[in-house]
Residue frames as qw, qx, qy, qz and C-alpha x, y, z in Angstrom:
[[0.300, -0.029, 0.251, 0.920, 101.38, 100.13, 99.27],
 [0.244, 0.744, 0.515, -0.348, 98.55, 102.81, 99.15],
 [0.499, 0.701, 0.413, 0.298, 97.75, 104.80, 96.09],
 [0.182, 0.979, -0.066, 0.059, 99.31, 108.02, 96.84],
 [0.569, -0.553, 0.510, 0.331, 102.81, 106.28, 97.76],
 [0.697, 0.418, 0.528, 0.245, 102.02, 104.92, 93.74],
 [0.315, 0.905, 0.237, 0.163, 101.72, 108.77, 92.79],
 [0.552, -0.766, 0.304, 0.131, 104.45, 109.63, 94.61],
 [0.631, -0.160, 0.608, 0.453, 106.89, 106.97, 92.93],
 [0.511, 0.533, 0.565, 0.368, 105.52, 107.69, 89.62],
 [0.058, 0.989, 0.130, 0.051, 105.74, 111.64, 89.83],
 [0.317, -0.676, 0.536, 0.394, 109.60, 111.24, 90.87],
 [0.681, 0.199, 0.670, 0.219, 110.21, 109.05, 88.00],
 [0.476, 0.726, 0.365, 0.336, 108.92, 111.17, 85.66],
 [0.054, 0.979, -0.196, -0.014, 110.78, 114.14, 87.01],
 [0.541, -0.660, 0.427, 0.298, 113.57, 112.52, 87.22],
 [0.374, 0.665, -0.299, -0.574, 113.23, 112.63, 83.56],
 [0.413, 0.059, 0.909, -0.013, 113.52, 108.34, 83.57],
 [0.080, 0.352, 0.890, 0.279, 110.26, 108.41, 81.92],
 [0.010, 0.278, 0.394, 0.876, 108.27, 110.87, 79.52],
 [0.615, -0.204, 0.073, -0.758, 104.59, 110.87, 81.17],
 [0.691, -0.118, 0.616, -0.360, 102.62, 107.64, 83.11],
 [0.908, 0.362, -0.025, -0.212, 101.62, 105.84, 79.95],
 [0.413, 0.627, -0.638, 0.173, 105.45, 105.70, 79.20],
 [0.190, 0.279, -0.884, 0.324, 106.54, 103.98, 82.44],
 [0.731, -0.042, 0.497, -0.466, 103.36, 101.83, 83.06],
 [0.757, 0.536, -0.299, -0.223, 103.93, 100.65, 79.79],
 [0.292, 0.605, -0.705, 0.228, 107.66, 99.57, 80.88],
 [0.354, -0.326, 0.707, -0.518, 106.50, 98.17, 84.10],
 [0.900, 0.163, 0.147, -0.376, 104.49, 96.12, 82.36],
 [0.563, 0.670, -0.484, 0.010, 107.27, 94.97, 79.80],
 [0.178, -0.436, 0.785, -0.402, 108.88, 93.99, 83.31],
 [0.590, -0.072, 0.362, -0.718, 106.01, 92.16, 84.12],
 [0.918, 0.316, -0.085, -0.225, 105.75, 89.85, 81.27],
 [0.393, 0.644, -0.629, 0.185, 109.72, 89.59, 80.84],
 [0.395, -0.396, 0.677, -0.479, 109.30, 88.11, 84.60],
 [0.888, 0.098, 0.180, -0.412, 106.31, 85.92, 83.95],
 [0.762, 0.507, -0.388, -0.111, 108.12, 84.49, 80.76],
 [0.030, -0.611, 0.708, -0.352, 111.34, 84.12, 82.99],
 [0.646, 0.005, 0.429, -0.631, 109.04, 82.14, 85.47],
 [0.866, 0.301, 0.143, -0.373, 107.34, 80.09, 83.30],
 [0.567, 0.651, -0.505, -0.016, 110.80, 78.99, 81.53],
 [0.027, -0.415, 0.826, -0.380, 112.58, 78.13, 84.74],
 [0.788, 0.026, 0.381, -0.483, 109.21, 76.16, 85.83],
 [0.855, 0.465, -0.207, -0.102, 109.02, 74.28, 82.22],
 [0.375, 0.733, -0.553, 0.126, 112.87, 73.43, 82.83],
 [0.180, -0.316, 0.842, -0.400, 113.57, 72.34, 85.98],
 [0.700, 0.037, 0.528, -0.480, 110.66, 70.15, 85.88],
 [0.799, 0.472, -0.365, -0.066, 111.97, 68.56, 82.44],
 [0.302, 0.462, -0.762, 0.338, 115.23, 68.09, 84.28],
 [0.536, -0.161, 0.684, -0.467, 113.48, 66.59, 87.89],
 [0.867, 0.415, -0.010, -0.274, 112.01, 64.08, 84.97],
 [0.618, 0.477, -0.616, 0.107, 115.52, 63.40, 83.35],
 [0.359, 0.658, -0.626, 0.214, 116.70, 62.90, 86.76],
 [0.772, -0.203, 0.379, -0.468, 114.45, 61.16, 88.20],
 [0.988, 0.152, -0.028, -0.028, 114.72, 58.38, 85.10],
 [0.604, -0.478, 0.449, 0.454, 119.07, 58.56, 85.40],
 [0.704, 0.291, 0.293, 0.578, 119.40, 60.28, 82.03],
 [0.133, 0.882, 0.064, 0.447, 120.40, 64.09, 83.26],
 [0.442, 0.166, -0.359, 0.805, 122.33, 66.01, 85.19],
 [0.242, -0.779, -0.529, 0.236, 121.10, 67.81, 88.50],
 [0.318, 0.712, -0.001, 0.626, 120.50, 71.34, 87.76],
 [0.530, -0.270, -0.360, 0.719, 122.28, 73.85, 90.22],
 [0.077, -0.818, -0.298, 0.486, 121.52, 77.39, 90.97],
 [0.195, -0.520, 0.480, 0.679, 124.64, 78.34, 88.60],
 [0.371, 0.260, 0.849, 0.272, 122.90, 76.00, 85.87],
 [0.058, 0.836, 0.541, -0.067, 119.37, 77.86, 86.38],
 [0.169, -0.675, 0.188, 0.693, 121.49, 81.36, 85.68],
 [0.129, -0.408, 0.643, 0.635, 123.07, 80.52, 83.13],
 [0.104, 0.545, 0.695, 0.457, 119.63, 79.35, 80.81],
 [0.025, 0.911, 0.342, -0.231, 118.12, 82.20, 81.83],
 [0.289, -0.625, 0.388, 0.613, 120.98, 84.11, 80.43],
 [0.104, -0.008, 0.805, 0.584, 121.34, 82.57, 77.13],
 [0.155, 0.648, 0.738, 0.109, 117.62, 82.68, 76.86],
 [0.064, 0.900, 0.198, -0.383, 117.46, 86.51, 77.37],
 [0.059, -0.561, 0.530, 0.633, 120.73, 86.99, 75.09],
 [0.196, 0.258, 0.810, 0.488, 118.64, 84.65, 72.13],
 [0.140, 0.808, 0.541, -0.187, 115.52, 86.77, 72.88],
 [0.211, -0.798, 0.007, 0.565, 117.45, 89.89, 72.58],
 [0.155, -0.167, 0.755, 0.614, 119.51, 88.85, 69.18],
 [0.141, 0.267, 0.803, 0.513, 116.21, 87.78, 67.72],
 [0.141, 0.876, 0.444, -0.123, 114.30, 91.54, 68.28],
 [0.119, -0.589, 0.263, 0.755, 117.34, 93.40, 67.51]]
């Protein structure tokens, strides 16, 4: 991706009235950025508790649907506890 495709994206954006001036929606992209990481770092920490449980026979094997559905509840407790 070369810098002026960057300016480009970021110049429609703001006209398209999404987002006030650069600081505004680098800021956000960041926000993304971390929200991901965290995300990441959650599912990691998890599944690797479960591959533990279920290695010794005292868990359940997690599924794709599983791995949703904590991520879910984890963003809807994050969310409840900045509102």
């Amino acid at each position: 991706m070369t810098t002026d495709t960057i300016d480009n994206f970021i110049e429609t954006e703001i006209q398209s009235g999404r987002y006030k001036n650069r600081e505004e929606l680098v800021t956000e992209a960041l926000r993304q950025m971390i929200e991901r990481e965290n995300e990441l770092d959650f599912l990691a920490d998890h599944m690797s508790k479960a591959a533990e449980e279920v290695r010794y026979g005292c868990g359940q094997p997690l599924t794709f649907e599983t791995i949703q559905e904590y991520v879910r509840r984890e963003r809807a407790e994050n969310t409840n506890a900045t509102s």
